[in-house]
LOZATOR-14864 format. One record per residue (C-alpha): x, y, z. Coordinates in steps of 0.5 Angstrom, whole numbers, padded with zeros to 4 digits, always signed. Each point is the difference from the previous one (the first is absolute). Layout:
<pts>
XYZ ...
</pts>
This chain:
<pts>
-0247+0303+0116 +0003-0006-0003 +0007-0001+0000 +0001+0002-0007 -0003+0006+0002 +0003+0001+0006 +0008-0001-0004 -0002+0006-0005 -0001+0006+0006 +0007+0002+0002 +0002-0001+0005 -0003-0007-0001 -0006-0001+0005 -0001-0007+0004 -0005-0003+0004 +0002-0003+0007 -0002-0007-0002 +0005+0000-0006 +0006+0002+0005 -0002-0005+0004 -0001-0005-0005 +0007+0002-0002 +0003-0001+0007 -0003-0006+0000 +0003-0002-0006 +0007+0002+0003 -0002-0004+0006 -0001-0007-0004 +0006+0001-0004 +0005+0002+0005 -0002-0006+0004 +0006-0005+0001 -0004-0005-0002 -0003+0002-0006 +0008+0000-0002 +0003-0006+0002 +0006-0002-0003 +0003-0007-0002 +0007-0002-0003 +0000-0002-0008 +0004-0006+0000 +0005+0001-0005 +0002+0008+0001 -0001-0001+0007 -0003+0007+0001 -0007+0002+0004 -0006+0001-0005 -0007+0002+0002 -0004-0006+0000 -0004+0002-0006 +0006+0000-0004 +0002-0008+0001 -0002-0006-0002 +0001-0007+0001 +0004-0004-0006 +0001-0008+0000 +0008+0001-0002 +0001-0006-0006 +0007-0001-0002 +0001+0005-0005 -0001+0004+0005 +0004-0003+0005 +0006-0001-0005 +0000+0008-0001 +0001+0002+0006 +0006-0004+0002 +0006+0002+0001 +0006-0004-0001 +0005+0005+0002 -0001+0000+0007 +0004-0004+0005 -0003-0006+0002 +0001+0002+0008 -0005+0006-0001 -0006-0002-0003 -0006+0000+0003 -0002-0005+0006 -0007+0002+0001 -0003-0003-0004 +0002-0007-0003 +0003+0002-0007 +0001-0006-0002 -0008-0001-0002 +0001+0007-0003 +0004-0002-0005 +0006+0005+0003 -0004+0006-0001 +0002+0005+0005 -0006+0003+0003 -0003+0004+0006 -0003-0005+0005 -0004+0006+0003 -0005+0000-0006 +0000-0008-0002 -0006-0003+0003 +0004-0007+0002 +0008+0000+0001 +0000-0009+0000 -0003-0002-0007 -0003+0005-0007 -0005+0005+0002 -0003+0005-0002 +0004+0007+0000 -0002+0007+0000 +0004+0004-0005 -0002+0008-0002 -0003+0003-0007 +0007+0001-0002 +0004-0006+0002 -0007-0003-0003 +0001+0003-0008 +0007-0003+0000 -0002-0007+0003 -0006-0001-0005 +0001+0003-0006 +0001-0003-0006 +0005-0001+0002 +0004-0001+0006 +0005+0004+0004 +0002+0001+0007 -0002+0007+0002 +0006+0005+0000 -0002+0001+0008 +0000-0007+0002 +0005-0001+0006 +0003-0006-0005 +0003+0006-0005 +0005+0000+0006 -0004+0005+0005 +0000-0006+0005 +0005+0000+0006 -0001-0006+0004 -0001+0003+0006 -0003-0006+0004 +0005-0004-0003 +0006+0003+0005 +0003-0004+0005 -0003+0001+0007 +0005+0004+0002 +0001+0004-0006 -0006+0002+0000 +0000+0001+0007 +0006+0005+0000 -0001+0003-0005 -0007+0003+0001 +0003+0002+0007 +0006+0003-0003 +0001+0007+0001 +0002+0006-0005 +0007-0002+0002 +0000-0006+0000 -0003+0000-0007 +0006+0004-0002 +0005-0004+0002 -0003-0006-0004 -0002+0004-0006 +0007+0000-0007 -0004+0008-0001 -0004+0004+0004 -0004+0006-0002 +0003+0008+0003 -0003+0006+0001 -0004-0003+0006 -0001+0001+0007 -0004-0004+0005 -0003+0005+0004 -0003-0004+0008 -0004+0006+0003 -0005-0002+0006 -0007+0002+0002 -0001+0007+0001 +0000+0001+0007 -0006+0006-0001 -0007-0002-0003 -0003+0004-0004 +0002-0004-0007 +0003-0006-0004 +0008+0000+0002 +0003+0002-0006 +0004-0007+0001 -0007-0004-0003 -0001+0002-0006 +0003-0001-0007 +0004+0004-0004 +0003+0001-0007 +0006+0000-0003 +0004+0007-0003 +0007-0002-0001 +0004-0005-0004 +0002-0007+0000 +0006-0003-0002 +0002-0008+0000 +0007-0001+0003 +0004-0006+0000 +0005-0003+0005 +0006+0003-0003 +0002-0005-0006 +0007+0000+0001 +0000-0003+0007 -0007+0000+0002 -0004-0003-0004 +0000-0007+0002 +0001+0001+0007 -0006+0000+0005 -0001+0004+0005 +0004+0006-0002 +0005+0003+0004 +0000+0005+0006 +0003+0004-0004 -0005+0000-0007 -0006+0001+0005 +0004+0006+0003 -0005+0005+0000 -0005-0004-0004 -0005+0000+0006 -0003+0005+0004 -0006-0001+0005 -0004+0007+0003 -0004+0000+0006 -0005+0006-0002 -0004+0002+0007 -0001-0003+0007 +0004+0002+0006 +0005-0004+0000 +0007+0000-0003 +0003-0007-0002 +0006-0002+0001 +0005-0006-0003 -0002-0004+0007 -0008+0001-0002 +0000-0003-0007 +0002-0006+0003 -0007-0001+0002 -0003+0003-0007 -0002-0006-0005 +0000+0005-0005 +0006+0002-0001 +0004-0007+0002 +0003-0005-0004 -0001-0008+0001 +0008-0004-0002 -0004-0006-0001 -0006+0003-0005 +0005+0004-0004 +0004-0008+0000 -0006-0004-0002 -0003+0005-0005 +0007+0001-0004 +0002-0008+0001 -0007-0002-0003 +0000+0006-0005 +0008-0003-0004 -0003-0007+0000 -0007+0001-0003 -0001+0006-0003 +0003+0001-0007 +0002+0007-0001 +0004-0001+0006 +0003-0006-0002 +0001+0001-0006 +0004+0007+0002 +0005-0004+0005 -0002+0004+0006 +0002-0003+0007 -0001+0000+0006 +0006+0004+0005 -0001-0001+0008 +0006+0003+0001 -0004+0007-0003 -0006-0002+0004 +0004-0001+0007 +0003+0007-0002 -0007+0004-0001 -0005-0001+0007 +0003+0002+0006 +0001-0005+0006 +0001-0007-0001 -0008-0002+0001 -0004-0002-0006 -0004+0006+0000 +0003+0007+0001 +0001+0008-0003 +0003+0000-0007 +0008+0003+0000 +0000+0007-0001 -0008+0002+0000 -0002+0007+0000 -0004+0002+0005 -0004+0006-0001 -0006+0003+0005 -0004+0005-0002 -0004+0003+0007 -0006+0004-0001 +0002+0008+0002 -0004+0001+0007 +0003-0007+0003 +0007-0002+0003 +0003-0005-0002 +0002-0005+0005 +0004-0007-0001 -0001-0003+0007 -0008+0000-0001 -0001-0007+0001 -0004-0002-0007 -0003-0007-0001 +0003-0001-0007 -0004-0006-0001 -0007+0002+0001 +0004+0008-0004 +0001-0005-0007 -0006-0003+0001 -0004+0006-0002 +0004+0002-0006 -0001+0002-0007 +0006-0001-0005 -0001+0004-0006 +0004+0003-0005 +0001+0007-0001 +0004+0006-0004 +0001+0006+0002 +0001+0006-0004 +0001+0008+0001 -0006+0005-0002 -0007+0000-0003 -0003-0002-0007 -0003+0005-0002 +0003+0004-0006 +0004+0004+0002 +0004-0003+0005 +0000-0006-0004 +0004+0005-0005 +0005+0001+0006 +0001-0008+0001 +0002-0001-0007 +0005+0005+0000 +0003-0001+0007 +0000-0008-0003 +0003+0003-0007 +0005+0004+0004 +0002-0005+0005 +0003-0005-0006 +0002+0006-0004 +0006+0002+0006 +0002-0007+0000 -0004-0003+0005 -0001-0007+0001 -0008-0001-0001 -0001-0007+0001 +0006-0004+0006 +0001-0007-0002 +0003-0003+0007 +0000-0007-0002 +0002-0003-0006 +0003+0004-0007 -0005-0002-0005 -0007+0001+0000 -0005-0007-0002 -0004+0001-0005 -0007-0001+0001 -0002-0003-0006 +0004-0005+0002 -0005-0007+0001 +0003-0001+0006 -0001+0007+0003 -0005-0003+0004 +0004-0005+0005 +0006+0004+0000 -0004+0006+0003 -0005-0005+0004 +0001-0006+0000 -0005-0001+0006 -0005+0002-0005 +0003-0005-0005 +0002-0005+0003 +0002-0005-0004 +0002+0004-0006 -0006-0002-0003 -0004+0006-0002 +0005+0005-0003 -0003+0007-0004 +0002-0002-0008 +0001-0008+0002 +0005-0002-0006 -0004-0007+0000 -0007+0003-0001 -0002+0000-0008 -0001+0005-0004 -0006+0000-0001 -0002-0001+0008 +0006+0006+0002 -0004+0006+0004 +0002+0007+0002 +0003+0002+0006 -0005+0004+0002 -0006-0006-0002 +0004-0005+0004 +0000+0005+0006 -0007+0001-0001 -0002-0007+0001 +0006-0001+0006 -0004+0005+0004 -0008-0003-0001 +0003-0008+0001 -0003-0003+0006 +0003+0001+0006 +0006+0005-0003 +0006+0000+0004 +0002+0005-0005 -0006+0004+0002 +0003+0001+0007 +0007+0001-0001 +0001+0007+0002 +0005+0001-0006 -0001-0003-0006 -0005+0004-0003 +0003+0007+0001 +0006-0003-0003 -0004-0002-0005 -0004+0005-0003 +0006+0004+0000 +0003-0005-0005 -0006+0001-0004 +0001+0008+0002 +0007-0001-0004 -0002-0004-0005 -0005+0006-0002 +0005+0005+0000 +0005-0004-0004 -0006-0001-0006 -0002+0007+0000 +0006+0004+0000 +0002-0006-0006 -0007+0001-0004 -0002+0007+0001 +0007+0004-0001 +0006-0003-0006 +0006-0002+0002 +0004+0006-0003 -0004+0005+0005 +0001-0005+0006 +0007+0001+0000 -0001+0008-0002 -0005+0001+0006 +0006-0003+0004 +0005+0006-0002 -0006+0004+0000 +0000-0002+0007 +0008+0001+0003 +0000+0007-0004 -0006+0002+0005 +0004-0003+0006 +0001+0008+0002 -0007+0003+0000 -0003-0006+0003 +0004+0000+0005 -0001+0007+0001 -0008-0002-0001 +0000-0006+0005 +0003+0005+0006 -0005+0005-0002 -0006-0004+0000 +0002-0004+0007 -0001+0008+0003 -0005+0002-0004 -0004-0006-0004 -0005+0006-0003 +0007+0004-0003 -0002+0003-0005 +0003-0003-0005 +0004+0005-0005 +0007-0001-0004 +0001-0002-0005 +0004-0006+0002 -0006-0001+0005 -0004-0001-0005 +0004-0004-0004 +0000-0005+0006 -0008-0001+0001 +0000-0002-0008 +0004-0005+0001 -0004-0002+0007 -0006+0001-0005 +0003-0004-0005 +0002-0006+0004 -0007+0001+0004 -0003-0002-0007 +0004-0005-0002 -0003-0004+0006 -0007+0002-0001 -0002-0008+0001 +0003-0001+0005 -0004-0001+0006 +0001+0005+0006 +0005+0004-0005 -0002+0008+0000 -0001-0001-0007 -0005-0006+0001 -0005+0005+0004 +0001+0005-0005 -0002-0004-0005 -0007-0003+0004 -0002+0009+0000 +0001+0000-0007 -0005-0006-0001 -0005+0003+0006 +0002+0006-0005 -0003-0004-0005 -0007-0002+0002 -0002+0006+0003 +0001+0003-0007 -0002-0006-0003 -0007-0001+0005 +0000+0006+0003 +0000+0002+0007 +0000-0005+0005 -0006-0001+0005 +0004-0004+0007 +0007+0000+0003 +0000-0005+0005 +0006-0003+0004 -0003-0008+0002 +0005-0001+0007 -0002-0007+0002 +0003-0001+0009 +0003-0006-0002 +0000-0002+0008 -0007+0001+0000 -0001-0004-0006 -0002-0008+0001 +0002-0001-0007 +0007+0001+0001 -0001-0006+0006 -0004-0004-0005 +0006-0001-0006 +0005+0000+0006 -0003-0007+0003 -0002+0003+0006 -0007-0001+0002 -0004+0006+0000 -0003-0001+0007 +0007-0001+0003 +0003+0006-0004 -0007+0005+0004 +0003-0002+0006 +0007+0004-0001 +0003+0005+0003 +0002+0006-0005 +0007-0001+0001 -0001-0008-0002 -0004+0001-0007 +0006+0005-0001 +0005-0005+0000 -0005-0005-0003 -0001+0005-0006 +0008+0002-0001 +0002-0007+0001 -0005-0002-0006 +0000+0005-0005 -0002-0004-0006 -0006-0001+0004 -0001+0006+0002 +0001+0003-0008 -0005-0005-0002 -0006+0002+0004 +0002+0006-0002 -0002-0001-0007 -0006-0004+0001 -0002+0006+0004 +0001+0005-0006 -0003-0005-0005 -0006+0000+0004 +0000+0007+0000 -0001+0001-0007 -0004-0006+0000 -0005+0002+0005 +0000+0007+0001 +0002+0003-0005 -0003-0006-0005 +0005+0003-0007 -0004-0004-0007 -0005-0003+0005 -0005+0005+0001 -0002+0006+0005 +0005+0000+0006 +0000+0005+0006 +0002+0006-0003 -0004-0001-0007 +0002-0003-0006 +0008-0001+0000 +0003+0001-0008 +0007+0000+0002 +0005-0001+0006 +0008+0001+0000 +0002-0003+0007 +0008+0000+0002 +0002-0005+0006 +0006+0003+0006 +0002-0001+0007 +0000+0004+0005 +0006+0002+0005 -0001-0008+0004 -0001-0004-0006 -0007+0000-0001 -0004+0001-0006 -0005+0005-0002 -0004+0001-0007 -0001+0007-0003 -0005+0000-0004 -0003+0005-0005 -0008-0001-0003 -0003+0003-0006 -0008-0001+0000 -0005+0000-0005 -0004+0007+0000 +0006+0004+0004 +0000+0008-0002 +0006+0000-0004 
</pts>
């Protein structure tokens, strides 16, 4: 039976020789070696090695990717730029560093450098997406790579709130991955908060009374209770006088933003904030919270080795929120949050400054973190950048989190804090778009005349999530839930959002029929040597990691971990399924609808819908 043949029976029939061929296939393609990545050096992001080539720059393109505006401290050191005419380059993908060379640059850098005519690529580092890290000082670099979240927040003009840094040790029990050495995903939103602009903003470190309540730590598990004495030992939660003072003393005489704003240095304030008169001790005014499992006691006089303990931590960024997602007591979340600010009660508590930064601001990026950007060289919506060169703030996102040795990859709340400002973002265009200005301000009042019947519908639903609806006063409540769920119909994660993507599964079935395959792809990321391969472990040393291991590997490299994911899920299409390339292992594949989603630890898994040629409609 040919292979044709074989695709028109239903089900789709096939031989053992062609479901070996396909495992072999799979084989060939997931090898890391056959995707080996390299850096183009222009936007200095890892491309399969297929998707580069090797240009001789000649000065017209040099002279393009200058950029004059960059402090003369910062630029690069790595390679003799002199000899390159001041273009500002990625060492990692040039073949010489001390005379012209060839470099290798990517298809889209290389339309922009060899068109007719020549332009510097809007992802180049030189379009103020480069950050001088190599160029620091010895001893800023040093601390701040060794800073803590504290410190950093001691050192920062803003800081990001809605963020609780969880520390939580490995689970005594086997039988699993600790919870503690996974990814996670963000559900709460983030405000940008300045030191208080009319006595703080130009003072660092704040004051002990500006951080109180500002910091809190949790230890979740473990038959320990720690106390004030045992934190002295904990790294994690320590602050250093003198890294605080060399970051701050560098930042106001380097960095512009800081400079520009007159922010100075007070050693009084940073007398005042660590407890003890040592270089290192436990910040004023902690907050100490322990949360012990329910079967075990907690004791505080358990001699704990606090070092080896914080060697084997994850930090990870997390949000908690009460109830379900599912429908029903989705509706009682939106009417107990609509009820709570219709009685007055304050949703969003700001404990440090009075006004909130904008985050279209050019400098939100070194005010909020500064250990990321440095210099203040790097800003979203840099005001030097020229209007044809001006990108998003979702494309330069995107190209921060695919550079070379990312540091943007590795903090732990950067990304969070900005999908959230993309969330909001989205939020803001599509209540502005899809409703008039008139009907804006009437869903308002709408609103506070409901204020009663949802109250009442919030209780009633906190008891009873499947209550039957049915007063008219209740029923006038879900409209107005439906008519805000469907003002937010794109905005990704909203109710509104999943609803739309049934109506177009909706669609295709009426438009192709019924579907043949629903199938869930699940990738174990800690099985998987791909997540080692674009993390730059190499693939024999990751075989040899425990479980517990390639969880913290897997959690503190998550792009990497995202990044497998997909060669995974294209592979998939490619080989197995074969869509527009023939006949795959479930017969000839005319469509696919796929939506992506993470799991309760952050991981991602692929549901996948399939319709086949000659399935029964």
């Amino acid at each position: 039976m040919t292979a044709e043949e074989g695709a028109q029976i239903y089900p789709p029939i096939r031989s053992l020789s062609k479901k070996l061929d396909i495992v072999r296939e799979w084989q060939d393609c997931m090898s890391p070696q056959k995707l080996v990545e390299d850096v183009c050096a222009v936007c200095a992001q890892m491309f399969p090695c297929g998707e580069l080539s090797d240009i001789h720059p000649s000065s017209e393109i040099l002279s393009v990717l200058r950029n004059e505006w960059l402090p003369a401290d910062c630029r690069p050191k790595t390679y003799d730029i002199e000899r390159y005419s001041g273009a500002i380059l990625c060492h990692r993908g040039m073949h010489c560093l001390s005379d012209i060379a060839e470099i290798r640059i990517c298809t889209t850098c290389r339309k922009a450098l060899t068109g007719r005519t020549v332009q510097q690529p809007k992802d180049a580092i030189a379009n103020f997406q480069y950050y001088g890290f190599d160029e620091l000082p010895h001893d800023v670099r040093e601390s701040i790579h060794a800073a803590s979240a504290l410190e950093l927040m001691l050192v920062a003009a803003c800081r990001a709130t809605v963020v609780t840094h969880h520390y939580q040790t490995k689970g005594i029990r086997g039988g699993r991955v600790p919870e503690e050495a996974s990814q996670r995903f963000n559900r709460g939103n983030v405000a940008l908060l300045p030191q208080d602009p009319s006595a703080l903003s130009n003072v660092l470190p704040p004051t002990q009374h500006d951080l109180r309540g500002a910091v809190c730590v949790v230890f979740a598990g473990g038959a320990f209770r720690p106390s004030a004495d045992a934190l002295q030992k904990f790294p994690l939660v320590l602050v250093s006088k003198s890294r605080v003072r060399c970051i701050i003393e560098w930042l106001i005489s380097n960095n512009e933003w800081y400079m520009k704003e007159g922010i100075t240095f007070s050693p009084e304030n940073l007398a005042s904030l660590v407890i003890g008169g040592d270089d290192v001790g436990v910040l004023q005014g902690i907050e100490i919270t322990h949360l012990r499992d329910g079967d075990e006691t907690a004791d505080a006089d358990v001699c704990v080795d606090w070092s080896t303990l914080a060697s084997d931590l994850v930090t990870e960024t997390v949000a908690y929120v009460d109830g379900d997602r599912s429908e029903r007591l989705w509706h009682a979340m939106k009417a107990a949050a609509l009820a709570h600010a219709l009685n007055h009660k304050s949703f969003l508590v700001s404990r440090a400054g009075s006004e909130l930064m904008n985050e279209n601001s050019p400098t939100f990026l070194t005010a909020v973190f500064l250990h990321l950007d440095p210099w203040g060289i790097g800003n979203f919506n840099h005001p030097a950048r020229q209007p044809d060169q001006r990108i998003s703030f979702q494309r330069q996102l995107r190209n921060l989190l695919r550079q070379v040795d990312s540091p943007f990859t590795q903090d732990a709340t950067f990304p969070f804090v900005c999908w959230n400002i993309l969330q909001k973002r989205a939020a803001s265009e599509n209540s502005a778009f899809r409703i008039s200005s008139a009907r804006r301000h009437s869903l308002v009042n709408d609103v506070w005349e409901a204020e009663a019947s949802i109250a009442m519908l919030a209780e009633k639903l906190e008891k009873n999530p499947r209550a039957k609806v049915d007063s008219v006063e209740e029923r006038k409540a879900l409209r107005l839930f439906r008519e805000l769920n469907v003002i937010c119909w794109s905005l990704p994660g909203s109710n509104g959002y999943k609803l739309c993507r049934r109506n177009e599964i909706r669609s295709l079935t009426r438009h192709l029929g019924t579907l043949a395959f629903f199938l869930t792809l699940n990738p174990h990321d800690m099985m998987n040597v791909l997540v080692a391969h674009y993390g730059g472990m190499d693939v024999s040393w990751w075989r040899q990691l425990g479980a517990y291991e390639r969880a913290v590997f897997v959690a503190s490299h998550p792009v990497a971990a995202a990044k497998a994911f997909d060669v995974i899920i294209r592979g998939f299409m490619d080989v197995v399924v074969k869509y527009n390339k023939g006949i795959g292992l479930f017969g000839k594949c005319n469509s696919y609808y796929a939506t992506v989603e993470a799991q309760g630890r952050g991981t991602l898994h692929c549901h996948m819908l399939l319709w086949v040629e000659n399935h029964p409609n």
